[in-house]
TIMI-363781 format. One line per 8 residues: number of its first residue (from 1); their letters; for each residue x, y, z of N, C-alpha, C. Coordinates in pm, 1 decimal, always signed. Example, Ala and Ser with C-alpha at 12.3 -4.5 7.8 and 13.67 -1.06 7.14 Angstrom:
REM residues 2
1) as) +1319.0/-569.0/+780.0/+1230.0/-450.0/+780.0/+1320.0/-330.0/+780.0 ~ +1285.0/-225.0/+708.0/+1367.0/-106.0/+714.0/+1290.0/+3.0/+787.0
REM end
This chain:
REM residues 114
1) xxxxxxxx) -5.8/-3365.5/-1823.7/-139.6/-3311.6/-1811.8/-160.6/-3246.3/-1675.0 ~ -117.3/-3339.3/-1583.9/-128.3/-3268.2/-1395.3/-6.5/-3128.8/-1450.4 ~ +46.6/-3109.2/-1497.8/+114.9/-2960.7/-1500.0/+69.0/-2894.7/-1552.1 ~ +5.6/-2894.8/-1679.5/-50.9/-2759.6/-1756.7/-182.8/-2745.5/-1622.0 ~ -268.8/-2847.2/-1521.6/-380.2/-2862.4/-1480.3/-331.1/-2729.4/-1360.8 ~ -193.9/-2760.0/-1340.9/-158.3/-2659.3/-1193.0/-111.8/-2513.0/-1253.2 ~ -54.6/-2536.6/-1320.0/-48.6/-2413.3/-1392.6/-112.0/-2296.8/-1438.0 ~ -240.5/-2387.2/-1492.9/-369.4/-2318.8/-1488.4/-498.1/-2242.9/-1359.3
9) xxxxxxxx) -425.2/-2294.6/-1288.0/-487.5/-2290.9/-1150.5/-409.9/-2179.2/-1091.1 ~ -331.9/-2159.3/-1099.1/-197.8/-2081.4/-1014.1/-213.6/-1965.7/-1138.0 ~ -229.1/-1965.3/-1252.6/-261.6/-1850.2/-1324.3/-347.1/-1776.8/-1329.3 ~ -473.8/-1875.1/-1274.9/-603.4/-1822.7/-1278.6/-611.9/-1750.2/-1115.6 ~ -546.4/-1836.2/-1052.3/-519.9/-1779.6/-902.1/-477.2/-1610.1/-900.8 ~ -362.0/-1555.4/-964.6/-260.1/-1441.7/-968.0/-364.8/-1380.1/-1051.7 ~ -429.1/-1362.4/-1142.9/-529.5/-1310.4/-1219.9/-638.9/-1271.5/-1120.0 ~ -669.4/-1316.8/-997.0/-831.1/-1313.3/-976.6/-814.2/-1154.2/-901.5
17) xxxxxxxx) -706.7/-1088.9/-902.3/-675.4/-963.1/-826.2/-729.0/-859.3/-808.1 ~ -790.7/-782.8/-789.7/-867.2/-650.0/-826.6/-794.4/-583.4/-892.5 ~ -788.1/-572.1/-1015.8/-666.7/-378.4/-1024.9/-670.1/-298.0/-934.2 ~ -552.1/-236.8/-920.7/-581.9/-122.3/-839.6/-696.8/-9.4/-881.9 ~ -721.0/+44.4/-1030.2/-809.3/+148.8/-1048.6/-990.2/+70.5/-977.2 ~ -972.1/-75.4/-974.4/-1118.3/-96.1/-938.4/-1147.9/-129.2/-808.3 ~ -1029.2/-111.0/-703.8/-988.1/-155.8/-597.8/-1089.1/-53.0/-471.4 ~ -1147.6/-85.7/-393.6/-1194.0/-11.4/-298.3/-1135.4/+103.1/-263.2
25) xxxxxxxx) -1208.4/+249.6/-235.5/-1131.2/+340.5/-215.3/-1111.7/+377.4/-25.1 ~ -1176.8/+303.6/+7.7/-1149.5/+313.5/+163.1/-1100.0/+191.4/+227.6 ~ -987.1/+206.7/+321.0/-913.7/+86.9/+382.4/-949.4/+68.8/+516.9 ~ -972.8/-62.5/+516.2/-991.7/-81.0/+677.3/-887.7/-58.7/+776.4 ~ -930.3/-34.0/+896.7/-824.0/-49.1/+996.3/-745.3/-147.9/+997.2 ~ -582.9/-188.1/+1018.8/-523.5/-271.2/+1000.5/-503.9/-333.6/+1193.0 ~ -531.3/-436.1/+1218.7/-529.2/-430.1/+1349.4/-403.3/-387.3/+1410.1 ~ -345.2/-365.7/+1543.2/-212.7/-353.6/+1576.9/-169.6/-250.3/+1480.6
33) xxxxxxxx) -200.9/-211.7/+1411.2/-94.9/-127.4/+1303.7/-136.9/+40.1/+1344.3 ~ +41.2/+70.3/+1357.0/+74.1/+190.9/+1383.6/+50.4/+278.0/+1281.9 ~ -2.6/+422.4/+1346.3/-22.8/+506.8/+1208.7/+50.9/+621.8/+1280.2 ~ +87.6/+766.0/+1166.7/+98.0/+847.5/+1242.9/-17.7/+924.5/+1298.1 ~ -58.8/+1006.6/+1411.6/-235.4/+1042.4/+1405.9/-191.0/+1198.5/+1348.5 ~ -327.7/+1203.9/+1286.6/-347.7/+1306.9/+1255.6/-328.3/+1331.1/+1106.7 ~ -229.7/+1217.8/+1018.9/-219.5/+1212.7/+904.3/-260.5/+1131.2/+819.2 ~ -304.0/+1169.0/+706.4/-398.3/+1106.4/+603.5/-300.8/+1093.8/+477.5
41) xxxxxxxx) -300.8/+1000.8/+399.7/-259.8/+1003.5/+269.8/-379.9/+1008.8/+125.4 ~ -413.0/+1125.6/+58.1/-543.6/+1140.7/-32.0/-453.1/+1161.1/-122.5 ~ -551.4/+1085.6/-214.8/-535.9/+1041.0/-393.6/-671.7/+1149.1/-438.1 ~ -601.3/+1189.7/-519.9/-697.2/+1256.6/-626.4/-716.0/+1240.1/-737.1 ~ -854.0/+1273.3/-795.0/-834.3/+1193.9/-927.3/-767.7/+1307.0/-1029.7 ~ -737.9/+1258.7/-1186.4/-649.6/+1363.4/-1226.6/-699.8/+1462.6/-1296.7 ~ -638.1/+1586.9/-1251.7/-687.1/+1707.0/-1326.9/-745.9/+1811.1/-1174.6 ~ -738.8/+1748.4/-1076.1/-782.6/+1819.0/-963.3/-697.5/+1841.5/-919.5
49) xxxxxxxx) -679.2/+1962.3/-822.1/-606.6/+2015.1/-750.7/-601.2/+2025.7/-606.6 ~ -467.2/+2095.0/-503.0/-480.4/+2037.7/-356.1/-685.6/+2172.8/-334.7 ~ -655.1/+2218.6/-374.0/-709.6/+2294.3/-354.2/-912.5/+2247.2/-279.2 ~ -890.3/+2119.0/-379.1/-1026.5/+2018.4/-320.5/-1020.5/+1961.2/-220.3 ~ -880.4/+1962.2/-189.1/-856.7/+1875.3/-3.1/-858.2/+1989.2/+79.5 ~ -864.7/+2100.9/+62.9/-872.8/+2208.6/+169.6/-978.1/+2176.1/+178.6 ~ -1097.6/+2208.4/+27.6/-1245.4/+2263.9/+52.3/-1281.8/+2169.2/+136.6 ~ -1263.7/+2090.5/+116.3/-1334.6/+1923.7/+187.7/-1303.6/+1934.0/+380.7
57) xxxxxxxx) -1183.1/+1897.4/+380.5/-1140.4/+1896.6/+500.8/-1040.1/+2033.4/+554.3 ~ -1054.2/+2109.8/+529.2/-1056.1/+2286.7/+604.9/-1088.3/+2252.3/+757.8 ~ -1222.6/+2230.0/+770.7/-1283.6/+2209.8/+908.8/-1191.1/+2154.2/+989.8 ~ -1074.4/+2066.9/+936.2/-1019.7/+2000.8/+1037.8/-917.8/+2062.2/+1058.2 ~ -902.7/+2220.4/+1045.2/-800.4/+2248.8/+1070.5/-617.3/+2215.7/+1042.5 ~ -654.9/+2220.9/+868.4/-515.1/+2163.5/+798.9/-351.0/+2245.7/+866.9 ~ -273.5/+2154.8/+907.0/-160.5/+2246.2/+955.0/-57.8/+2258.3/+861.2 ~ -83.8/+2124.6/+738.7/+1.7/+2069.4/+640.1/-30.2/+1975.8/+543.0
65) xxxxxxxx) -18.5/+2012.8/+391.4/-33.2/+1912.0/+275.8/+100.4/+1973.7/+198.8 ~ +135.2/+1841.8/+156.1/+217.8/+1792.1/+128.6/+187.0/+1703.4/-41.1 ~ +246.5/+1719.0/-116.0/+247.4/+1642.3/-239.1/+341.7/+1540.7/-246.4 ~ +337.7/+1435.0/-253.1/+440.4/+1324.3/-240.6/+429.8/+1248.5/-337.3 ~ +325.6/+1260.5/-449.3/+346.2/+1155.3/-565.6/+254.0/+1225.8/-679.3 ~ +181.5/+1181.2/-804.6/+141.2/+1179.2/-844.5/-4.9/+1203.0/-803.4 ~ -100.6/+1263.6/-826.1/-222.5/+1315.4/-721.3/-252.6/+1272.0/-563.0 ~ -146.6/+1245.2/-530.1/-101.2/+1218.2/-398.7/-83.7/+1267.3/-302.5
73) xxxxxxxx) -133.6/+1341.5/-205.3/-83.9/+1438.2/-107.2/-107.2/+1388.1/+36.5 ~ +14.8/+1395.3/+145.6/-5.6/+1363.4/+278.2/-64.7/+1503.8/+374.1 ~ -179.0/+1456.0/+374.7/-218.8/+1572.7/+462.4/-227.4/+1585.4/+629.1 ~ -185.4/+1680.6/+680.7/-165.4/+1696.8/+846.5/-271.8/+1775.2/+905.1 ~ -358.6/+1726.6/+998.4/-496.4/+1829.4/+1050.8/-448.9/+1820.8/+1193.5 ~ -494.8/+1934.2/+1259.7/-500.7/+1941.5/+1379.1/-611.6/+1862.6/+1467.0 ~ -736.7/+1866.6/+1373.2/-835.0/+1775.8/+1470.1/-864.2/+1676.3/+1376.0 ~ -854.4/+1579.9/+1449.6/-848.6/+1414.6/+1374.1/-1000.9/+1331.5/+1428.4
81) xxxxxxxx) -1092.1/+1351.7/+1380.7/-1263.6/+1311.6/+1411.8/-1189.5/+1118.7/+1371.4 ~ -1119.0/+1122.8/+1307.1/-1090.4/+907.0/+1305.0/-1151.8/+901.3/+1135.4 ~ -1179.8/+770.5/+1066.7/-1116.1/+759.2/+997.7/-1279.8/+727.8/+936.0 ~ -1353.3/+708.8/+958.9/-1495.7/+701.1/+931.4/-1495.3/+818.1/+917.1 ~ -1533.1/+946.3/+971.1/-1551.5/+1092.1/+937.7/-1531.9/+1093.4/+805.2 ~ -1335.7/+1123.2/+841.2/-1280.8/+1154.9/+759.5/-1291.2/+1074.8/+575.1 ~ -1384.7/+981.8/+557.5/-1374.2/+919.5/+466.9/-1575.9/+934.5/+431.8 ~ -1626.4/+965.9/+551.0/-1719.7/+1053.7/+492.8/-1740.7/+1144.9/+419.3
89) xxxxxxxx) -1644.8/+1254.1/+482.5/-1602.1/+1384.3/+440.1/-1583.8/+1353.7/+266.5 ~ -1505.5/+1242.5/+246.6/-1442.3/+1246.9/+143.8/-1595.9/+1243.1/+59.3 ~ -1689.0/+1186.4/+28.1/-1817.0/+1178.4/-32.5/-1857.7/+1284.8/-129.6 ~ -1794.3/+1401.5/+21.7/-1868.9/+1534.1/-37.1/-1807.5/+1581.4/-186.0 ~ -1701.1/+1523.2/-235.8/-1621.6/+1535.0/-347.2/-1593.4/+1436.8/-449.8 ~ -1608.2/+1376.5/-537.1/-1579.2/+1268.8/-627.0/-1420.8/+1304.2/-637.1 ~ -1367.9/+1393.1/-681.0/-1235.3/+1435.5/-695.8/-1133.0/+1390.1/-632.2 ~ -1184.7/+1363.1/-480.7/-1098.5/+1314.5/-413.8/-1122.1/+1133.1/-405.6
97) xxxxxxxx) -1068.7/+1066.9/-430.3/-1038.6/+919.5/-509.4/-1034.3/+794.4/-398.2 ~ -955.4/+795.7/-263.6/-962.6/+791.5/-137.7/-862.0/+872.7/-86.6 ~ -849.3/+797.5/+14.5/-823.1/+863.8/+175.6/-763.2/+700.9/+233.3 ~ -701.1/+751.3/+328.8/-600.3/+616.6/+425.4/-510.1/+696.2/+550.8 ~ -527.9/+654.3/+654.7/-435.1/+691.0/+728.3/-253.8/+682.1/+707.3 ~ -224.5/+732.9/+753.6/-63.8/+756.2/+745.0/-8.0/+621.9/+783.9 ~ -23.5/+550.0/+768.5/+74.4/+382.3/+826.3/+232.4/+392.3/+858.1 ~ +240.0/+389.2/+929.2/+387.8/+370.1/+988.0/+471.4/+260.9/+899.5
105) xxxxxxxx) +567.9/+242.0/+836.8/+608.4/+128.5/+767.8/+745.4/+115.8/+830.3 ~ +750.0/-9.7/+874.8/+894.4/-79.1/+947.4/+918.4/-263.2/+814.3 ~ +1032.4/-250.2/+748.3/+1103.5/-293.1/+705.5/+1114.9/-419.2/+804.2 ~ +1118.1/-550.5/+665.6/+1178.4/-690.3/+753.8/+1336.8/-671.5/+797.1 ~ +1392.0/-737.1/+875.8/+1557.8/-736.0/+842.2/+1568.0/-855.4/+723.9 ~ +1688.3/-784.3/+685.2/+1693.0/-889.4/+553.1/+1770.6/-969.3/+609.6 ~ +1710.1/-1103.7/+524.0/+1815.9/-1294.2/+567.5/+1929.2/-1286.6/+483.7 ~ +2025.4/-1319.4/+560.7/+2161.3/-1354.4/+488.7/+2193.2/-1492.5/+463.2
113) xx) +2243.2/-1503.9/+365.6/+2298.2/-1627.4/+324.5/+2395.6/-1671.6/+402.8 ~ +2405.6/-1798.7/+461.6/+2499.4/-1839.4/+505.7/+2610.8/-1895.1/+425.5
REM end
């Protein structure tokens, strides 16, 4: 009985997750965490084009977008107003889904078996 009791608990635990589609579209600052500046990673929703990340953020002087996934594009601006603006900005458009800074990602070393 104490096993189906933990089981249930630990299932109900892994379940309580947000999906990603219902998941907040703006991320907080991660403390300590490296980004690259100036770059954004925007999700769009589908059926839109880059063409809504110009209209939106133009002003900031785009030097570079980039498509990297599925309505996905890393975009490069010359003037970087920070990450509040820029997720203001995003408002002006439903189309655009969020916005996140560029995060630097560094890999654990992997443990070897002895």
């Amino acid at each position: 009985m104490g096993a189906i009791v933990i089981l249930t608990l630990a299932g109900g635990q892994a379940c309580s997750q947000t999906p990603p589609a219902l998941a907040p579209s703006t991320t907080k600052p991660v403390p300590n965490a490296q980004r690259v500046f100036g770059e954004y990673l925007v999700t769009l929703a589908p059926g839109a084009d880059k063409g809504v990340i110009r209209k939106v953020y133009g002003g900031l002087r785009i030097k570079r977008l980039t498509r990297i996934g599925d309505h996905l594009y890393r975009m490069t601006i010359e003037v970087d107003p920070g990450l509040k603006k820029i997720e203001a900005l995003r408002l002006h458009d439903r189309r655009i889904t969020a916005i996140q800074p560029n995060f630097i990602y560094r890999s654990m070393p992997s443990l070897k078996a002895e």
